[in-house]
N, CA, C and O atoms as a GROMACS GRO file, in nm:
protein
  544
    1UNK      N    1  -2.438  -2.417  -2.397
    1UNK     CA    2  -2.409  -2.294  -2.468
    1UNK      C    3  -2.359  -2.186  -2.371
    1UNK      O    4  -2.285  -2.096  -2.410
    2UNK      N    5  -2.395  -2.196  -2.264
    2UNK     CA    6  -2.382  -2.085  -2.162
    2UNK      C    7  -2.248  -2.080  -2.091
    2UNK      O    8  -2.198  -1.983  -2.035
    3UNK      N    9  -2.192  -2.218  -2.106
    3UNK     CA   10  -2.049  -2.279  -2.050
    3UNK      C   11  -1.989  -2.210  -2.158
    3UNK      O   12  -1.906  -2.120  -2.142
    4UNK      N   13  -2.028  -2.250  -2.264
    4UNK     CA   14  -1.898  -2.201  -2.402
    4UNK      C   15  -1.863  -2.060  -2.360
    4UNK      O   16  -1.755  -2.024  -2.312
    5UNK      N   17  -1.992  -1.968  -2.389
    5UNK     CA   18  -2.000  -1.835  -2.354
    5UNK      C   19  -1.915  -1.798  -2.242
    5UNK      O   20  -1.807  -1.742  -2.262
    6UNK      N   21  -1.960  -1.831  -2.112
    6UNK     CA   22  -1.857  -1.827  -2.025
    6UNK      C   23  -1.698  -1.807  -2.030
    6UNK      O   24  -1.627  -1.708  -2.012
    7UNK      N   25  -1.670  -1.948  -2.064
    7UNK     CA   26  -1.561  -1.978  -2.138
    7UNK      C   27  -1.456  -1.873  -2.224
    7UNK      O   28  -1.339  -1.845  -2.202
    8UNK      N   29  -1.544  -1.830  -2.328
    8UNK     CA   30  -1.486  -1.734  -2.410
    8UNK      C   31  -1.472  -1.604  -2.365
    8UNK      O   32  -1.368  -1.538  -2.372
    9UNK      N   33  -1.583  -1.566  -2.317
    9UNK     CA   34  -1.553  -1.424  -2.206
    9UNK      C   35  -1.468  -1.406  -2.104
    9UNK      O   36  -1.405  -1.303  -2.081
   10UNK      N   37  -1.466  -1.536  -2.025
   10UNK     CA   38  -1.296  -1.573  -1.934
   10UNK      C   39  -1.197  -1.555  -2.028
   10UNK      O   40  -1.196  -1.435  -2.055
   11UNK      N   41  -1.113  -1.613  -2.092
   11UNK     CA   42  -1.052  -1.596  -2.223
   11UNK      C   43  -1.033  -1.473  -2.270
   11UNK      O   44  -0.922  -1.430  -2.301
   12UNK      N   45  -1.167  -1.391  -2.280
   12UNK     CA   46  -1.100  -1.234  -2.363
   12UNK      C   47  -1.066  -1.164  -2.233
   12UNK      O   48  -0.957  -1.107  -2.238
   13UNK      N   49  -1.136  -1.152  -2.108
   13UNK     CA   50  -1.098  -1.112  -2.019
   13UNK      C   51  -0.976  -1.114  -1.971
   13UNK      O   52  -0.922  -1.012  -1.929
   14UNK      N   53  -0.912  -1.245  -1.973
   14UNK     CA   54  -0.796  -1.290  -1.944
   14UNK      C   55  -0.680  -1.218  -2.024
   14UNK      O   56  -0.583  -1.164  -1.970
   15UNK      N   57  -0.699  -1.224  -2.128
   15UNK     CA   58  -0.605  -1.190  -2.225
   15UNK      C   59  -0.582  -1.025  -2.206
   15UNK      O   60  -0.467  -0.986  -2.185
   16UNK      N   61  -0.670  -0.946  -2.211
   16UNK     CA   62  -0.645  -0.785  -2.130
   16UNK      C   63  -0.580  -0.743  -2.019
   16UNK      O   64  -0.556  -0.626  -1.991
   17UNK      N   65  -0.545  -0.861  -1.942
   17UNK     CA   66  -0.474  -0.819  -1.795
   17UNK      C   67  -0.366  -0.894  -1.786
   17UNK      O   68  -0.334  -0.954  -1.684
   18UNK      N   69  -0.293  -0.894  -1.910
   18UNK     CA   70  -0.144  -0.943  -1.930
   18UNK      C   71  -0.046  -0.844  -1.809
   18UNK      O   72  -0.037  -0.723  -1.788
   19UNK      N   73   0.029  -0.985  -1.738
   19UNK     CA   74   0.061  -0.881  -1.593
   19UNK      C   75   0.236  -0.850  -1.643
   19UNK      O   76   0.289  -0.949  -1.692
   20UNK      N   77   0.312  -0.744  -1.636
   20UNK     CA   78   0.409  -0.727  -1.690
   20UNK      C   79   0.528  -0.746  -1.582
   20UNK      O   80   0.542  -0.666  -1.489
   21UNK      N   81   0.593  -0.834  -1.597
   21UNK     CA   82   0.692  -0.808  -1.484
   21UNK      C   83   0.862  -0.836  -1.543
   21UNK      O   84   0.925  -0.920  -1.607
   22UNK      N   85   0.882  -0.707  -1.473
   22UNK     CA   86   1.060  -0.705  -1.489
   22UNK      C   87   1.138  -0.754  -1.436
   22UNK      O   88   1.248  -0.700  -1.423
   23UNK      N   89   1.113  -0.861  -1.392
   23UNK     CA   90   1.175  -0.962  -1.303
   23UNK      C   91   1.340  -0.948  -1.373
   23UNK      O   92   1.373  -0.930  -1.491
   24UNK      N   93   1.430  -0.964  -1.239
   24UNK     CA   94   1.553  -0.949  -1.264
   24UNK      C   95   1.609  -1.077  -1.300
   24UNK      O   96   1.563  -1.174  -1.238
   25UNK      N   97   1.703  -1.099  -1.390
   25UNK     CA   98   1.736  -1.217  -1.408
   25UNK      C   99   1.889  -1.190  -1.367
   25UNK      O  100   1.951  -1.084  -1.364
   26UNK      N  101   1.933  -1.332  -1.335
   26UNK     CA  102   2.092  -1.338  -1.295
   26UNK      C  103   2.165  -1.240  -1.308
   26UNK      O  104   2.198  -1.160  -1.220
   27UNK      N  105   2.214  -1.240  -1.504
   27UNK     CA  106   2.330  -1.177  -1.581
   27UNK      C  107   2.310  -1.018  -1.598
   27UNK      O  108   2.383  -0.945  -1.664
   28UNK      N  109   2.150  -0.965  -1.498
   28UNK     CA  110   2.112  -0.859  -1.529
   28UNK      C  111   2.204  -0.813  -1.436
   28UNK      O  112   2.178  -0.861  -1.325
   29UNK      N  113   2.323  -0.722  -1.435
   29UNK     CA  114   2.354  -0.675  -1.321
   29UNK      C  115   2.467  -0.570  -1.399
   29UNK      O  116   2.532  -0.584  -1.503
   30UNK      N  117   2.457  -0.432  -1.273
   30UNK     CA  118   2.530  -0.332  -1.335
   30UNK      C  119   2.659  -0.266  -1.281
   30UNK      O  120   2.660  -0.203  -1.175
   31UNK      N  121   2.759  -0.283  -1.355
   31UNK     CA  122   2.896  -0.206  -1.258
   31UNK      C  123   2.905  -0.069  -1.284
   31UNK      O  124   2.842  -0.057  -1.390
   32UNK      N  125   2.954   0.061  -1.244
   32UNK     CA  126   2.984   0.195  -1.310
   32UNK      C  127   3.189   0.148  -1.264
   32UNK      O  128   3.249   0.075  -1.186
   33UNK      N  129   3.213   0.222  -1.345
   33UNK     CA  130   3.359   0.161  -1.337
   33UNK      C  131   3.422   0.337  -1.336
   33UNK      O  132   3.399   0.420  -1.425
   34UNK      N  133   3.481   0.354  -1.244
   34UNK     CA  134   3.568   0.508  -1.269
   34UNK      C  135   3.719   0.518  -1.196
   34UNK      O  136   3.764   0.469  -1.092
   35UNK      N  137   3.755   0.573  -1.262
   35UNK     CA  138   3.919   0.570  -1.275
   35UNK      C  139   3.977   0.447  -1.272
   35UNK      O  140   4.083   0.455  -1.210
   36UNK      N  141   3.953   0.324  -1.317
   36UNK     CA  142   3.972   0.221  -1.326
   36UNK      C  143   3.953   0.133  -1.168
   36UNK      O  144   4.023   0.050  -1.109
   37UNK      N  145   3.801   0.211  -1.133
   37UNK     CA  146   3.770   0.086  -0.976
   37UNK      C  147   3.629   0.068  -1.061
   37UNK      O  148   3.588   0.116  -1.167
   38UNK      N  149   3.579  -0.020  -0.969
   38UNK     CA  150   3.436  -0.108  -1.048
   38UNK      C  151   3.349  -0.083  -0.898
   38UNK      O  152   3.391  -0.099  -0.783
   39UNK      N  153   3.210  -0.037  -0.946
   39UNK     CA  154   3.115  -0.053  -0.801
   39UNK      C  155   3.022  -0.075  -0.849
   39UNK      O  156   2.960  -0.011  -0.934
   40UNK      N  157   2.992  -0.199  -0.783
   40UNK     CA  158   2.875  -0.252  -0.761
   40UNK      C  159   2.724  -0.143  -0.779
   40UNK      O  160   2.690  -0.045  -0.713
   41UNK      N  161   2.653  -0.215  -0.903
   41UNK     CA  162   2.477  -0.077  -0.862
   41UNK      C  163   2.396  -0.211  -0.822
   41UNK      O  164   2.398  -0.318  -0.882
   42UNK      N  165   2.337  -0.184  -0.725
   42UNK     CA  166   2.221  -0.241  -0.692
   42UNK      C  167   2.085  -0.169  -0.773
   42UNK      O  168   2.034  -0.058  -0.766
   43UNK      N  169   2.046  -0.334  -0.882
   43UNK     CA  170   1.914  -0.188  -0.959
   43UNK      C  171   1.781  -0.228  -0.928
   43UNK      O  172   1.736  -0.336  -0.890
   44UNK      N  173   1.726  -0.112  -0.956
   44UNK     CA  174   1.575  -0.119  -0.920
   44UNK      C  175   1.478  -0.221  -1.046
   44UNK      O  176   1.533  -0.213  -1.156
   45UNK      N  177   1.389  -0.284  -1.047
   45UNK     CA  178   1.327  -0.363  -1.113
   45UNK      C  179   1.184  -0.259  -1.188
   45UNK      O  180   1.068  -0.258  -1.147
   46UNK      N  181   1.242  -0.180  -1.303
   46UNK     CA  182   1.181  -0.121  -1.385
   46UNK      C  183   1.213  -0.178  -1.522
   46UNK      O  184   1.296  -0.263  -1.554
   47UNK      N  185   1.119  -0.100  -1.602
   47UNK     CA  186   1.168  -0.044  -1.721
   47UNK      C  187   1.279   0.021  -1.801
   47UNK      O  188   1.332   0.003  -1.911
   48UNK      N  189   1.293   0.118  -1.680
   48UNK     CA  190   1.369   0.244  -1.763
   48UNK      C  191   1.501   0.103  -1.679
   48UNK      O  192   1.603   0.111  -1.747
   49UNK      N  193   1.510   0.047  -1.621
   49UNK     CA  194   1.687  -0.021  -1.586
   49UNK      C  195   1.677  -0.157  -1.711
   49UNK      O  196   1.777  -0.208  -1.762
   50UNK      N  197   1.549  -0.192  -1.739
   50UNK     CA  198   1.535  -0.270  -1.879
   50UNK      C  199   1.603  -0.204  -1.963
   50UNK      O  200   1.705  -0.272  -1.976
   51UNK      N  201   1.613  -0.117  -2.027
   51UNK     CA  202   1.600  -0.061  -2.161
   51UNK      C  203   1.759   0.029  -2.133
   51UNK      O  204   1.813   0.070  -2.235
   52UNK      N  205   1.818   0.053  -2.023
   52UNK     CA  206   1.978   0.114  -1.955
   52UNK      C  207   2.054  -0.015  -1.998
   52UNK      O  208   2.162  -0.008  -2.057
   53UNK      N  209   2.002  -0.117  -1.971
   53UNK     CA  210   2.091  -0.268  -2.008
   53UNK      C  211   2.086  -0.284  -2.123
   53UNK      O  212   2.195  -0.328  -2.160
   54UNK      N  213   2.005  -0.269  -2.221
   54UNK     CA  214   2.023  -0.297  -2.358
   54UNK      C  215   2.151  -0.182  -2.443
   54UNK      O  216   2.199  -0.223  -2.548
   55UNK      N  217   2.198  -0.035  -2.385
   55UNK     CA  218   2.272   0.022  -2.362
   55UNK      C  219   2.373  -0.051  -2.331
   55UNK      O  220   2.427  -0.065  -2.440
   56UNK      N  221   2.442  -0.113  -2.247
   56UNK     CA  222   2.548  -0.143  -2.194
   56UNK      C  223   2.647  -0.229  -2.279
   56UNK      O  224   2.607  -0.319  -2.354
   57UNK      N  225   2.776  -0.199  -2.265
   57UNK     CA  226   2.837  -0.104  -2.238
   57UNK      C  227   2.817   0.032  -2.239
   57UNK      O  228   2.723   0.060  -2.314
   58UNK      N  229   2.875   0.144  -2.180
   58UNK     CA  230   2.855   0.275  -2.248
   58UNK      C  231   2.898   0.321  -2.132
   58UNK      O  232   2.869   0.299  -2.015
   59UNK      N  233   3.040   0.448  -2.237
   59UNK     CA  234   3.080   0.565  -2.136
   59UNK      C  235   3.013   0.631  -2.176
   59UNK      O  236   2.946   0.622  -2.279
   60UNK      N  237   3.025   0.756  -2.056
   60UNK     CA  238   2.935   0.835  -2.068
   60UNK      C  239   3.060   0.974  -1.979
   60UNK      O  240   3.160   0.947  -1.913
   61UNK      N  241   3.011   1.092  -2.006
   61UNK     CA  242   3.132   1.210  -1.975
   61UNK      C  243   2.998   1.294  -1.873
   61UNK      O  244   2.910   1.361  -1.926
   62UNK      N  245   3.006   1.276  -1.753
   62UNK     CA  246   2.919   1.307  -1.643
   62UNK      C  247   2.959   1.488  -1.603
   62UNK      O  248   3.066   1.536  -1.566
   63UNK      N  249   2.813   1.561  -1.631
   63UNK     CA  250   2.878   1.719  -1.612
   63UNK      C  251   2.866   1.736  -1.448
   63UNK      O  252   2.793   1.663  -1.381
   64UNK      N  253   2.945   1.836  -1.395
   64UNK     CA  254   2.886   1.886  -1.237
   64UNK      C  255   2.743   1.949  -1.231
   64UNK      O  256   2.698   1.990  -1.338
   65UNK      N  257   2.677   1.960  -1.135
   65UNK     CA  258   2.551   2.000  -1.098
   65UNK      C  259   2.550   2.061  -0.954
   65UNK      O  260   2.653   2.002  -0.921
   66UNK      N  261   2.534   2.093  -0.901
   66UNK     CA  262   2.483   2.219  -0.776
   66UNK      C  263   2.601   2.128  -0.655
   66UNK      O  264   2.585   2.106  -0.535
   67UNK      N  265   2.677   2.103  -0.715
   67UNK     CA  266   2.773   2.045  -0.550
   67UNK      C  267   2.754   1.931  -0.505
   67UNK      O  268   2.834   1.886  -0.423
   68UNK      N  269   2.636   1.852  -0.548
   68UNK     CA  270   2.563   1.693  -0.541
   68UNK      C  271   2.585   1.618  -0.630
   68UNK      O  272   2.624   1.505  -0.600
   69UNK      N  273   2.571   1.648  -0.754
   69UNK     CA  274   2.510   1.544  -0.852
   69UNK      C  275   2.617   1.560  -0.984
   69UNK      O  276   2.659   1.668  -1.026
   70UNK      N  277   2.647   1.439  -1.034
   70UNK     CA  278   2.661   1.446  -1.204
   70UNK      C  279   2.576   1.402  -1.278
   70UNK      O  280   2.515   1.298  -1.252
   71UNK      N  281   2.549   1.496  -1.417
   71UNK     CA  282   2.439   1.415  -1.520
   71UNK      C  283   2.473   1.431  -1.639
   71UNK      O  284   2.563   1.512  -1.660
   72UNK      N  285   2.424   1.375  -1.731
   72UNK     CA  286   2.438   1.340  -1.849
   72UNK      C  287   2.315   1.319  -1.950
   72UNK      O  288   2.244   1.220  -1.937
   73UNK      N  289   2.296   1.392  -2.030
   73UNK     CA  290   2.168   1.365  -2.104
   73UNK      C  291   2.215   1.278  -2.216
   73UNK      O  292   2.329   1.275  -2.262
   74UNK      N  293   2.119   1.211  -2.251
   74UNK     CA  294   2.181   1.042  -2.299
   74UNK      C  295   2.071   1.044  -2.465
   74UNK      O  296   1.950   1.052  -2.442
   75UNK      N  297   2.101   1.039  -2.576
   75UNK     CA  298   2.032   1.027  -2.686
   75UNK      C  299   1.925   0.958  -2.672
   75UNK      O  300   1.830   1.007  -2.733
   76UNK      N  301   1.894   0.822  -2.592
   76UNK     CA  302   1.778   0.751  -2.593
   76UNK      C  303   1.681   0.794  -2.480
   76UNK      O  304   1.721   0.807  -2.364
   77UNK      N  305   1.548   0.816  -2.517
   77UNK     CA  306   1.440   0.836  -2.439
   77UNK      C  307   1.396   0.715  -2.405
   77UNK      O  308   1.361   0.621  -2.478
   78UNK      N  309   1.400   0.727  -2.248
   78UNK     CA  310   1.348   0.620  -2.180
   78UNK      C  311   1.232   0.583  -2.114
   78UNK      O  312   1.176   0.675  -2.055
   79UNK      N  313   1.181   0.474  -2.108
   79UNK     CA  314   1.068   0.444  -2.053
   79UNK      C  315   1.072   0.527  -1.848
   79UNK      O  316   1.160   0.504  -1.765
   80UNK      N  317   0.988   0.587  -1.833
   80UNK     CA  318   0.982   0.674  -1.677
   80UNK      C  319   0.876   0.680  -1.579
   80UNK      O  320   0.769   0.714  -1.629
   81UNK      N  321   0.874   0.660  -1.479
   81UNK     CA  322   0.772   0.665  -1.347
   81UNK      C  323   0.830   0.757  -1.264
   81UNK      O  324   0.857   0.726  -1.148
   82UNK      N  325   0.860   0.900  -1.320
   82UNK     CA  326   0.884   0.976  -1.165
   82UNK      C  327   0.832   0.982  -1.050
   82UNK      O  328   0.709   0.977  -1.055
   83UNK      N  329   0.872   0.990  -0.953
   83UNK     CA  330   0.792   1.002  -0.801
   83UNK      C  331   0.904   1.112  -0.729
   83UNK      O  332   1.022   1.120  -0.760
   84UNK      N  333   0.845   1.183  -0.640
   84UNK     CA  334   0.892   1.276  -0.576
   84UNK      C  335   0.991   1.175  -0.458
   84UNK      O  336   0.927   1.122  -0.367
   85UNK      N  337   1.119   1.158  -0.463
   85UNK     CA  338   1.231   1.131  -0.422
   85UNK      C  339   1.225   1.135  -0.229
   85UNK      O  340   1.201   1.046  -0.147
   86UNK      N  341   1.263   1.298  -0.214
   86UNK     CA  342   1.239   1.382  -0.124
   86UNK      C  343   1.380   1.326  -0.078
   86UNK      O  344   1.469   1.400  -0.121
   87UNK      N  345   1.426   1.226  -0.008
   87UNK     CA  346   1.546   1.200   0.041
   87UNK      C  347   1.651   1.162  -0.056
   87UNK      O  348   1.616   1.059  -0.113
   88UNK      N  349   1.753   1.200  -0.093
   88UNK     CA  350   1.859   1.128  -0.214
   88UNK      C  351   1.982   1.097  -0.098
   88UNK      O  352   2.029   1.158  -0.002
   89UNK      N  353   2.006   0.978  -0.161
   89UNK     CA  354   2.166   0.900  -0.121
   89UNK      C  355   2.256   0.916  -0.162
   89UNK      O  356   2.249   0.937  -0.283
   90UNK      N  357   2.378   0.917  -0.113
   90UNK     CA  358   2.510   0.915  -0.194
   90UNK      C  359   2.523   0.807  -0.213
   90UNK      O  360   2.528   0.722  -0.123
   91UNK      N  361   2.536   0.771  -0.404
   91UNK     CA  362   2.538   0.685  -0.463
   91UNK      C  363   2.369   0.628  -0.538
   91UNK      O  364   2.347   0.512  -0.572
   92UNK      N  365   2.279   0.733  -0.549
   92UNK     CA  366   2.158   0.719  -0.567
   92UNK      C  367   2.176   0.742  -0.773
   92UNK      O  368   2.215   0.852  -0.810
   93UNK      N  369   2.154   0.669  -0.845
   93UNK     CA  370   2.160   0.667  -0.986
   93UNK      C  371   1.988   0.643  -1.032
   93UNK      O  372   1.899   0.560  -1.015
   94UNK      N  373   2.006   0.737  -1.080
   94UNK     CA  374   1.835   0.847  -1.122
   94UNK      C  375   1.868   0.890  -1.246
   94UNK      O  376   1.968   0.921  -1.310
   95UNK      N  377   1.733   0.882  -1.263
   95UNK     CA  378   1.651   0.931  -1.454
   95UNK      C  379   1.580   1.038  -1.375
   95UNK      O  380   1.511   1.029  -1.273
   96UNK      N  381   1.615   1.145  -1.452
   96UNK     CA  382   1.568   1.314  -1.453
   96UNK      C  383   1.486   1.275  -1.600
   96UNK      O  384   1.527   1.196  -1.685
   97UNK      N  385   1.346   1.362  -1.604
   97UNK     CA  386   1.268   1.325  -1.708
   97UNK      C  387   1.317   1.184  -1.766
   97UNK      O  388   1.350   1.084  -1.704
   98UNK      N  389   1.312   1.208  -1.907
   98UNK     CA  390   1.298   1.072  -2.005
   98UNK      C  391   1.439   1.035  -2.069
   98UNK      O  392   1.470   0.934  -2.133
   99UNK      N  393   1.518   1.150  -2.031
   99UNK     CA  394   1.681   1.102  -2.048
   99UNK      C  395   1.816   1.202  -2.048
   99UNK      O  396   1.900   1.238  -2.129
  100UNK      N  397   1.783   1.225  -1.903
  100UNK     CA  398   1.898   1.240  -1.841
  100UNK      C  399   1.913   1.142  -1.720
  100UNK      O  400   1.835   1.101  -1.634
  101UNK      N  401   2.050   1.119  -1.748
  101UNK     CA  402   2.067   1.013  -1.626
  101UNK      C  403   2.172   1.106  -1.513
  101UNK      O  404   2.260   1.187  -1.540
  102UNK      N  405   2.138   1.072  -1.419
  102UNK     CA  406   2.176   1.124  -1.298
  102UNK      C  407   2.254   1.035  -1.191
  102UNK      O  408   2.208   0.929  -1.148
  103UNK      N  409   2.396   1.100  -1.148
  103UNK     CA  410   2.465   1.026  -0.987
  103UNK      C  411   2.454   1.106  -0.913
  103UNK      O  412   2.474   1.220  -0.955
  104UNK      N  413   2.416   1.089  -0.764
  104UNK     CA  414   2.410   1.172  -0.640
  104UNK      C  415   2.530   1.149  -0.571
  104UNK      O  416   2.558   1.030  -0.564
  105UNK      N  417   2.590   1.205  -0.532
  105UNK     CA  418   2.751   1.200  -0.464
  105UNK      C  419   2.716   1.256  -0.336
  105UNK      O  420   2.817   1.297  -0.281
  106UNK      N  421   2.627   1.270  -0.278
  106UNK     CA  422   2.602   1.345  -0.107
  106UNK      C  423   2.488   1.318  -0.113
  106UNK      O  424   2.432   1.301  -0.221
  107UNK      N  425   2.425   1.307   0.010
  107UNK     CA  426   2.303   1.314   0.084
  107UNK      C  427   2.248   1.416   0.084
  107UNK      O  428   2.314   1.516   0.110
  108UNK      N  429   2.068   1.432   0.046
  108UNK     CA  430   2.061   1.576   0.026
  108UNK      C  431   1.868   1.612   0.008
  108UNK      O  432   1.812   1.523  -0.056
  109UNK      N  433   1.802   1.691   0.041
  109UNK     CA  434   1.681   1.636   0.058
  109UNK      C  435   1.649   1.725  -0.099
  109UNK      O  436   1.726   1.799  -0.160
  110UNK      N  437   1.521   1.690  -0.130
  110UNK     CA  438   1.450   1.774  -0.304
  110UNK      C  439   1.355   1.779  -0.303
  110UNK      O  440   1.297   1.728  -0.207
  111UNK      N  441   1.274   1.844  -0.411
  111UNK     CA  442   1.143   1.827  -0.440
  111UNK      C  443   1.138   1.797  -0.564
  111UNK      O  444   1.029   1.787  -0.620
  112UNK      N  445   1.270   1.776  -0.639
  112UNK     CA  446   1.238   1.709  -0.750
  112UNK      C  447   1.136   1.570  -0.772
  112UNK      O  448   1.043   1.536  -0.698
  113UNK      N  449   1.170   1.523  -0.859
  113UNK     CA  450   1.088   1.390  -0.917
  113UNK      C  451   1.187   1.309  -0.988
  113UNK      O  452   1.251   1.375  -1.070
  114UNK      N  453   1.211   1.219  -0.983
  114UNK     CA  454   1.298   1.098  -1.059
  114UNK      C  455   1.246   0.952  -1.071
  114UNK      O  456   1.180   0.895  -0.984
  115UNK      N  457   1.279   0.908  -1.173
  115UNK     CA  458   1.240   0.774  -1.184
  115UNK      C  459   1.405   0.642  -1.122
  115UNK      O  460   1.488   0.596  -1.201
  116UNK      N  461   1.402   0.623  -1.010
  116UNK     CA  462   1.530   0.503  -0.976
  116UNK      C  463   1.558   0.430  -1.049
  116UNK      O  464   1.468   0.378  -1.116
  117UNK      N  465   1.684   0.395  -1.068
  117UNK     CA  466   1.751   0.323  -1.178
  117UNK      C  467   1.846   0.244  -1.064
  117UNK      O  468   1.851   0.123  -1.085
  118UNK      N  469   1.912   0.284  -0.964
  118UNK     CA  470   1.987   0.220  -0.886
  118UNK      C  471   2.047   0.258  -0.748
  118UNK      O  472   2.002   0.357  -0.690
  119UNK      N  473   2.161   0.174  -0.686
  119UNK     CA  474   2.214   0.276  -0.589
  119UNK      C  475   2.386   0.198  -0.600
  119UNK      O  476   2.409   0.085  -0.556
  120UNK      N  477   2.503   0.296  -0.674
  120UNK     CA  478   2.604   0.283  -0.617
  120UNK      C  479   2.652   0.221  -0.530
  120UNK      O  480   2.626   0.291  -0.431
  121UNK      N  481   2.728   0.103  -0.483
  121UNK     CA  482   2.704   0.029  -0.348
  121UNK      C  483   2.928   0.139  -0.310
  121UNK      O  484   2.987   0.184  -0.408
  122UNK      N  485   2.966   0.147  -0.224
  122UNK     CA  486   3.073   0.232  -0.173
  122UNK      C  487   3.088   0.303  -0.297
  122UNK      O  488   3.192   0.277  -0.358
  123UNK      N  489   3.005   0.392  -0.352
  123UNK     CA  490   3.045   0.535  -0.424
  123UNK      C  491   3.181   0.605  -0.317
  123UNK      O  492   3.202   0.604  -0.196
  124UNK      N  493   3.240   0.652  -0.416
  124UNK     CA  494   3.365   0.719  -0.346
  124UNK      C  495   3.323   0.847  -0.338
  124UNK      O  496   3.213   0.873  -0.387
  125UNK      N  497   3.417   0.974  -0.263
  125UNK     CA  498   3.322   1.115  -0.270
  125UNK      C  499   3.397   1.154  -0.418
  125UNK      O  500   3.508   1.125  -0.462
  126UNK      N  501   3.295   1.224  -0.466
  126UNK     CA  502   3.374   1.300  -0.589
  126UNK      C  503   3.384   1.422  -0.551
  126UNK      O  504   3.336   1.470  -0.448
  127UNK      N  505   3.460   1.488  -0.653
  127UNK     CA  506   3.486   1.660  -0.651
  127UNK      C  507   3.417   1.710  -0.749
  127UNK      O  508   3.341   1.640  -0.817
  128UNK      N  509   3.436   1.856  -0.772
  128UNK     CA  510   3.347   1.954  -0.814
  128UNK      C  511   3.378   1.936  -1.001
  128UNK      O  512   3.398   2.038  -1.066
  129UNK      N  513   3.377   1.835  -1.050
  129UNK     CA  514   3.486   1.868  -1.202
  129UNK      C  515   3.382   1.733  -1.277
  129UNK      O  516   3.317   1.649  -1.215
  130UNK      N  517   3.393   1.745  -1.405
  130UNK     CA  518   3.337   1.662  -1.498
  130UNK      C  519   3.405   1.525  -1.478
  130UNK      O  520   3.522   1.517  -1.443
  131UNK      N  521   3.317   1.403  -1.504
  131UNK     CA  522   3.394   1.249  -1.464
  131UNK      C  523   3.352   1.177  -1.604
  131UNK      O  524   3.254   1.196  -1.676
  132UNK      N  525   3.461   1.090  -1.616
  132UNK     CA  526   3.404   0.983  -1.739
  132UNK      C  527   3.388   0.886  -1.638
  132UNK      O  528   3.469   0.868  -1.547
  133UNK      N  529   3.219   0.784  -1.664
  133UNK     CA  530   3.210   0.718  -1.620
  133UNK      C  531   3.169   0.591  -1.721
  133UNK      O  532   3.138   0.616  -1.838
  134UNK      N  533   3.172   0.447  -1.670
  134UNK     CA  534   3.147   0.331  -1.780
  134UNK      C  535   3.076   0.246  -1.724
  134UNK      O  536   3.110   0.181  -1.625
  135UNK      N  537   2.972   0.241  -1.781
  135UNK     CA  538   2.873   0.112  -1.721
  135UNK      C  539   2.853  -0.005  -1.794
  135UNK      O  540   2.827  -0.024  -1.913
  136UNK      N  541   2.871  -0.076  -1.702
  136UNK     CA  542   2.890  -0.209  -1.765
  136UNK      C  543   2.839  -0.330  -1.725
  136UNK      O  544   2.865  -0.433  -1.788
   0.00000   0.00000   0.00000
């Protein structure tokens, strides 16, 4: 009787610590495409880059921001783990809260908070003006 017991308490135990993983699969992979060049994103293994792929395709019309960054606030609220950044990359693709999505075009230090979504692999420099961009 004490085995069964056992048994069944392993079992419910077990079943509560379902381990979640976002493991990347192959076909998971993301291009931003602008002015008709394609670059490579290297993405981070979250949620919020789960739920950006079910999105994809999608242009998107990227506004200017302080001389660094373009963003775009995006209709779908996304799953988020901000962490304080502190260093950003050129070519750093970031979730600001739960849905704005964000490109870093310069190197640049913050105290913001973002949740990583990716990194641009040869981002080109941009200029100071609104961009259509397409991820794909």
């Amino acid at each position: 009787m004490k085995k069964i017991l056992l048994l069944v308490f392993s079992l419910f135990l077990l079943s509560g610590c379902q381990r979640i993983d976002y493991e990347k699969k192959e076909e998971e992979k993301m291009h931003l495409v602008l002015q008709n060049e394609s670059y490579e994103i290297v993405l981070e293994n979250n949620e919020t880059v789960s739920k950006l792929l079910t999105l994809l395709p999608i242009s998107l019309e990227m506004q200017e921001l302080n001389e660094n960054e373009k963003y775009v606030y995006l209709d779908t609220v996304f799953p988020n783990h901000p962490e304080k950044i502190q260093t950003i990359q050129k070519g750093d693709l970031m979730l600001y809260q739960e849905n704005c999505l964000v490109l870093f075009y310069k190197n640049f230090t913050t105290n913001y908070s973002y949740t990583k979504i990716g990194h641009v692999k040869n981002l080109p420099d941009l200029d100071q003006e609104a961009i259509t961009i397409t991820l794909k």
